[in-house]
N, C-alpha and C positions, 0 to 999 in steps of 0.2 A: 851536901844537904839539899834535899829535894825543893824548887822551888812552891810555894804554896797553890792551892788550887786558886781558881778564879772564877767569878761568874760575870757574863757579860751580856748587856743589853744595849742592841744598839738601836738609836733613830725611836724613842719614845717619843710621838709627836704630840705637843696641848697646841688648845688655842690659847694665850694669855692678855692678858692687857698691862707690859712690862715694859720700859723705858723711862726717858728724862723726860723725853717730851711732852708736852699736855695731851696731844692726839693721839701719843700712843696710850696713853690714860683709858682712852675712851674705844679705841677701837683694839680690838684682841687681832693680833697678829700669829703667824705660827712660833714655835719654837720645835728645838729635837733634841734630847737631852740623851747624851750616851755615858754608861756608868759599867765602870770593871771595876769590880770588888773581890778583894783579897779576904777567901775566906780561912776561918780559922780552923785549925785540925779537927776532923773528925773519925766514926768511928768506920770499920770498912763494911758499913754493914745497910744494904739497899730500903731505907727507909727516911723520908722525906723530913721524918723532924729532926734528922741530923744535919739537915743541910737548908741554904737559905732556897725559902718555896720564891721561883722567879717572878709568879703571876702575881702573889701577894705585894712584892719590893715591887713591881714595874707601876702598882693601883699606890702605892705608898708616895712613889715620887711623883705621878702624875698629881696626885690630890695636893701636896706639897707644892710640886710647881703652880697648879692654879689657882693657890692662893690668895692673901693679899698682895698686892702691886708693889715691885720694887722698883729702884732706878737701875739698876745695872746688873748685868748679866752675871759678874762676880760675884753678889749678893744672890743671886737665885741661885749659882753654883754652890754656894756654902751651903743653902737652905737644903738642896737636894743632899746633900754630903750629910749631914749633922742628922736628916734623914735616916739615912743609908748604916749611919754609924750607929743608930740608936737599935742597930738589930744583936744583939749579941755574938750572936756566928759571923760577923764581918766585923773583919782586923783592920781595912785599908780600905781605903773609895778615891777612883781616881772618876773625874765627874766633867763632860765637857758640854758644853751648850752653846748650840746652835740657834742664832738669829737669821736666818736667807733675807728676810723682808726689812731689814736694820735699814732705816731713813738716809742715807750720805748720797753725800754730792756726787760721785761716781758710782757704777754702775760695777756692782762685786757677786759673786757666787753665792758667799755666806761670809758671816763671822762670825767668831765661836772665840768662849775661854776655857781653858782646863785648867783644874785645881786637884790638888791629890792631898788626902787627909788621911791621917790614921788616928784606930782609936786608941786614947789616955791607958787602958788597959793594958 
């Protein structure tokens, strides 16, 4: 069995204003949100409304992510998911977000969570 196709976007950058903290509240910091989605069978035939358009899904999550304020990066990984899934032609979302500027007492690269949803369908 052929495995399914995929589409994939990586390093979507928003500014948001996302965390626990009060001053992340207030001040927008980066985020990068990478998304590979499992899409669903199509036909073999070179026309764009068979397949998910990437420029429309990358404007979907970006508005999505800079929405209202969450506290935690898991919480906005779902939002971009539930997103992602509400496209009909995508079966699966795997969704990973990137904080680089995350507040800790040590001195790190990034931190990030990945979530992988499929849809109820």
């Amino acid at each position: 069995m052929a495995q399914p196709d995929q589409l994939r976007l990586t390093g979507i950058r928003i500014e948001a204003a996302h965390g626990v903290y009060q001053h992340e509240k207030h001040s927008p910091q980066p985020f990068l949100i990478d998304v590979v989605v499992e899409l669903r069978p199509r036909p073999a035939i070179d026309d764009l409304a068979t397949t998910v358009d990437y420029s429309v899904l990358a404007g979907e999550i970006a508005a999505a992510a800079t929405g209202d304020s969450v506290d935690l990066i898991e919480t906005l990984a779902e939002r971009v998911a539930a997103t992602c899934l509400a496209n009909d032609l995508i079966a699966a979302v795997e969704v990973t977000v990137h904080k680089p500027e995350a507040p800790l007492p040590v001195p790190v690269a990034d931190v990030s969570v990945t979530i992988t949803r499929r849809s109820p369908v």
